[in-house]
C-alpha positions as CSV (number, residue, x, y, z in Angstrom):
1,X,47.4,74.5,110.1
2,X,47.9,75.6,106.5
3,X,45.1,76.4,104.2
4,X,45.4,72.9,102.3
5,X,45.0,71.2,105.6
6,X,42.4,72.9,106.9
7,X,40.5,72.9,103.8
8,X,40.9,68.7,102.9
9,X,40.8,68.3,106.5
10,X,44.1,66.5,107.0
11,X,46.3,66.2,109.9
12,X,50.0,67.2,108.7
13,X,51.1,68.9,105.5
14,X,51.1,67.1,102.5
15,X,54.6,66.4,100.0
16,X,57.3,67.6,103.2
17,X,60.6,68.1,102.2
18,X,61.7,64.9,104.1
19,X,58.8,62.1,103.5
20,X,57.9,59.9,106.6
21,X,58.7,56.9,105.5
22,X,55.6,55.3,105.6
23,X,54.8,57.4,102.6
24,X,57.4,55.6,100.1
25,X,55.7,53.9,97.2
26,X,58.0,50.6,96.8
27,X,57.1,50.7,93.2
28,X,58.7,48.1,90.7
29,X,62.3,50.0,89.7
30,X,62.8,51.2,93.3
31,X,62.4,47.8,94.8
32,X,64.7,46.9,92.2
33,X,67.6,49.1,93.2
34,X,67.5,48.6,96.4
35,X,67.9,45.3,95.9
36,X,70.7,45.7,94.1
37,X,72.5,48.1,96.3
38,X,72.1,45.1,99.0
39,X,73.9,42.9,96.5
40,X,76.8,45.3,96.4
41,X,76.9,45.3,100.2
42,X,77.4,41.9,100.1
43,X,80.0,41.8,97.0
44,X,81.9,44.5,99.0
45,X,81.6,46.1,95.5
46,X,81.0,49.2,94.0
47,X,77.4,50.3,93.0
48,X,77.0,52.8,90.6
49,X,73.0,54.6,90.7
50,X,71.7,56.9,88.8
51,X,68.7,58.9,87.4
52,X,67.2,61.9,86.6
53,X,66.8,64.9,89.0
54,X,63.7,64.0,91.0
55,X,63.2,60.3,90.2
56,X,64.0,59.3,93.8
57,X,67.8,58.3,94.2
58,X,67.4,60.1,97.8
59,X,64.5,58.1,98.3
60,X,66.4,55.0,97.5
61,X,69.9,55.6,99.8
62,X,67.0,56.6,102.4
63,X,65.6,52.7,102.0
64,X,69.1,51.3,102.4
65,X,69.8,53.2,105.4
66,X,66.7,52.3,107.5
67,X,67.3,48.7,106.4
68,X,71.1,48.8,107.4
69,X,71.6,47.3,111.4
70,X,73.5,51.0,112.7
71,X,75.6,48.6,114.7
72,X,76.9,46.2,111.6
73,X,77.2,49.3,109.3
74,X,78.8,52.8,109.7
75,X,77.6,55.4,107.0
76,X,79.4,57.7,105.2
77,X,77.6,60.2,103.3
78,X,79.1,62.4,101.4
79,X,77.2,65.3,98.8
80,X,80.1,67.6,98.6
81,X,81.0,67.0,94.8
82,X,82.4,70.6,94.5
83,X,85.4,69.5,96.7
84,X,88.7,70.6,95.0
85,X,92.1,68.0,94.7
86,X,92.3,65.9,98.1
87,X,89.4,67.2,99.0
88,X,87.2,64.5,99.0
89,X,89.5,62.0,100.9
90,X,90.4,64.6,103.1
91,X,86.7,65.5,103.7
92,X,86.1,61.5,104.8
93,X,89.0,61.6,107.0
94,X,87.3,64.3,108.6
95,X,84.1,62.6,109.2
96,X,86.1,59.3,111.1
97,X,88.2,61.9,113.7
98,X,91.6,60.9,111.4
99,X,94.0,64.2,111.8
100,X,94.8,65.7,108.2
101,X,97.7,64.9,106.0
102,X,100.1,66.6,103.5
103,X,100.3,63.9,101.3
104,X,97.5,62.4,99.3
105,X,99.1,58.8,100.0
106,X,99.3,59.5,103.5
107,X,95.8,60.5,103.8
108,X,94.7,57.4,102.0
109,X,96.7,55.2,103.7
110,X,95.9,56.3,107.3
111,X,91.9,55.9,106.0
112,X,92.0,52.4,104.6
113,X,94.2,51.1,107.9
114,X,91.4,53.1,110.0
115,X,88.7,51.3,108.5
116,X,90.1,47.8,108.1
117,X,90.5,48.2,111.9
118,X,86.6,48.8,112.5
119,X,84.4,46.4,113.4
120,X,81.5,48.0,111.6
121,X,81.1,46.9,107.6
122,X,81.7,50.9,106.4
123,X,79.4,52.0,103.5
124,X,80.4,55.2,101.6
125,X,78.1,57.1,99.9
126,X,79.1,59.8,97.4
127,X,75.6,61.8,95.8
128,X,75.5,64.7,93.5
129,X,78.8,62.2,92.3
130,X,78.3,63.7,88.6
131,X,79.3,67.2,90.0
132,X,82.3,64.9,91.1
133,X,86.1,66.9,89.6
134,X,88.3,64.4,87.8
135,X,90.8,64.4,90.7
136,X,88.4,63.2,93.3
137,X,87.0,60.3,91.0
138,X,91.2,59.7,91.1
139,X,91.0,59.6,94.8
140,X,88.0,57.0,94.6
141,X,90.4,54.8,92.3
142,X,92.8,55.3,94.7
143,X,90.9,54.3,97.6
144,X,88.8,51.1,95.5
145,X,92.5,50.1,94.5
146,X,94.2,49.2,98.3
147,X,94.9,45.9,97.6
148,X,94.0,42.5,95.4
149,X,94.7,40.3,98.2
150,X,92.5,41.8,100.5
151,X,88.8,42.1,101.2
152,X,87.6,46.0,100.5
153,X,87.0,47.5,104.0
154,X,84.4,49.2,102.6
155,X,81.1,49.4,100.2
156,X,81.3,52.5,98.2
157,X,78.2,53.6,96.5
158,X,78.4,56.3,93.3
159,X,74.9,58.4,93.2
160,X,73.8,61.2,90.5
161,X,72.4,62.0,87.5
162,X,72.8,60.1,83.9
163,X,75.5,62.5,83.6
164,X,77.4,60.3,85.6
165,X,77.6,56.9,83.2
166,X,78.6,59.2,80.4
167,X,81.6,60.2,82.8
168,X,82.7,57.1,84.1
169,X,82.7,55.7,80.5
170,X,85.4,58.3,79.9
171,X,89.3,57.0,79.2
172,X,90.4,58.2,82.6
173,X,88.0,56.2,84.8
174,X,88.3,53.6,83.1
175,X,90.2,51.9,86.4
176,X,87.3,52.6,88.7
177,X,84.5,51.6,86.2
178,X,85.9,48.4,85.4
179,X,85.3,48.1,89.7
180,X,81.8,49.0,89.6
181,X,79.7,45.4,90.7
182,X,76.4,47.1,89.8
183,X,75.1,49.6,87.6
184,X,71.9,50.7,88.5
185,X,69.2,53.2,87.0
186,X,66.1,54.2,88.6
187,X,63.0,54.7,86.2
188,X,59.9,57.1,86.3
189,X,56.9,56.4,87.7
190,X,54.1,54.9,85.7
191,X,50.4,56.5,85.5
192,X,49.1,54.0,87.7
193,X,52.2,53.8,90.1
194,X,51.8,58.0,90.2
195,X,48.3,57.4,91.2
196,X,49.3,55.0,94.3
197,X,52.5,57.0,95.0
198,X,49.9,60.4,95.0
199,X,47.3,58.2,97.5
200,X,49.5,57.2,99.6
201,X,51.0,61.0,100.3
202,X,47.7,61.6,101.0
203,X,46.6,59.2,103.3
204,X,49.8,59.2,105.2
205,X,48.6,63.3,106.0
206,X,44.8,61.8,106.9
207,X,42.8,61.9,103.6
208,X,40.4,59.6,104.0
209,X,39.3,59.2,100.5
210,X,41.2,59.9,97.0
211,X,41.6,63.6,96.3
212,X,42.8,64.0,93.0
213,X,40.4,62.6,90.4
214,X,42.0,60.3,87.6
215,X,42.2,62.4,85.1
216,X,43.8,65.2,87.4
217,X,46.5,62.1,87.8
218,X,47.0,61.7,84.0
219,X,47.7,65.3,83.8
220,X,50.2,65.4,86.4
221,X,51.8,62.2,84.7
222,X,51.3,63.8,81.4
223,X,53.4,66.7,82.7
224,X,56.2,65.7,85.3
225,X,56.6,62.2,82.5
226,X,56.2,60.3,86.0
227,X,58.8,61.9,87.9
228,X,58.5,62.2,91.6
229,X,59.2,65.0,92.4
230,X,57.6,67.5,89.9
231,X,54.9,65.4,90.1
232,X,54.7,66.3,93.9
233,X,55.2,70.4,93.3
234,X,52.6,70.2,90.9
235,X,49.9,68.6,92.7
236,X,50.5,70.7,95.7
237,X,50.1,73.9,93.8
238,X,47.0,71.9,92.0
239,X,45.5,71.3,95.5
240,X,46.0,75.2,96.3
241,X,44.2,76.1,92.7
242,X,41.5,73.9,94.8
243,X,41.5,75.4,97.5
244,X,40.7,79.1,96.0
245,X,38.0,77.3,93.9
246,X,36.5,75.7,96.7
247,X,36.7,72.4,95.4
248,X,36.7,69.2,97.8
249,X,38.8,67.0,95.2
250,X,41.3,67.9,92.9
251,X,40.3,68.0,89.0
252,X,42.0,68.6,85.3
253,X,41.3,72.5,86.1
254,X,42.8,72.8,89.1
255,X,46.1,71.1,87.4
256,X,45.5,73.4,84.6
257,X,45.3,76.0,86.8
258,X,48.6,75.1,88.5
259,X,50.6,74.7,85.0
260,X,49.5,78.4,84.6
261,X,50.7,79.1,87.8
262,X,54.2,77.7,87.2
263,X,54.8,79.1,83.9
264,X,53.7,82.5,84.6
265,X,56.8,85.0,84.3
């Protein structure tokens, strides 16, 4: 056991990488776009979510994906937005077992007629999609734009940072954002949600009691503005600044002494 657990007496480490799900604050805006993304499943549309760095868009494919019945759906999750020309098409032909083509058209063609012939509803997720190169948003188009007298074959959802509305709104992608069903943008936390989402990390590793005092929690929303996930990095180094003081909860000094911490050169 680490020295944070031994020392607040919990049972696993707090703020892991991957968070059990039981940990997930459903908090106003995530509920929201999850919701949503469930209403572009069942458009057969395209859903477009974005946010800052750390506000939780993992969090929120992560919902969807529990909630989706594994033999109904088929995921495909893509976060390779470096991919050069054909790259991206060729990288989802990859994933299905399809054999690789010369020609763009080809490729696309042999993907759609694959997945029109599942029996699984196919959801294709593209994160990191502002990192996306202007040909592989082409290949998207390409892919959204199979046919007007047929039923998509598949729900593509369009993940990133804010970075990506300002590109889709460019003159070139016009075509696939005039396809988008959905536009959806996840917010911050708010001081009291923080508070609940910070509780609930804790109790999920065994705290048995609040650790972090509230004005420890306005200084963490003072300083991550309510963002997840520097909200998380700073209250873990907070609860190690604890830990060397000896201190059984978490207070404004301890934070203080974490902010120190992280801006030292």
């Amino acid at each position: 056991m680490s020295l944070i657990e031994n020392h607040f007496n919990l049972h696993t480490a707090p703020f892991p990488q991957a968070a059990d799900p039981s940990a997930v604050l459903q908090h106003a805006s995530l509920k929201e776009a999850i919701e949503k993304l469930h209403f572009s499943l069942d458009r057969d549309g395209i859903a477009l979510l974005s946010a800052e760095s750390g506000c939780g868009k993992s969090t929120a494919l992560g919902c969807l994906n529990r909630a989706l019945d594994p033999t109904k759906h088929l995921i495909l999750y893509s976060s390779m937005a470096s991919l050069g020309p054909f790259g991206l098409i060729s990288s989802l032909a990859v994933k299905l077992g399809l054999r690789s083509r010369k020609s763009k058209g080809q490729a696309v063609h042999d993907l759609i007629t694959h997945l029109r012939g599942l029996t699984r509803r196919t959801v294709i997720i593209i994160d990191e999609a502002h990192l996306l190169p202007d040909s592989s948003l082409e290949d998207l188009r390409l892919l959204t734009a199979d046919s007007f007298e047929k039923k998509s074959p598949f729900t593509l959802i369009l993940a990133g940072q804010p970075l990506l509305r300002e590109r889709m709104n460019e003159p070139q992608h016009c075509a696939l954002m005039q396809g988008i069903t959905v536009r959806i943008g996840l917010r911050p936390l708010t001081e009291k949600d923080l508070a609940l989402f910070i509780d609930m990390h804790m109790r999920t590793c065994g705290a048995q009691r609040s650790l972090f005092d509230s004005e420890a929690i306005a200084l963490l929303f003072q300083h991550s503005r309510g963002i997840p996930r520097p909200a998380q990095s700073l209250a873990l180094n907070a609860m190690l600044a604890a830990v060397a003081a000896n201190k059984k909860t978490i207070d404004p000094q301890c934070v203080h002494t974490a902010l120190l911490e992280q801006e030292a050169p």
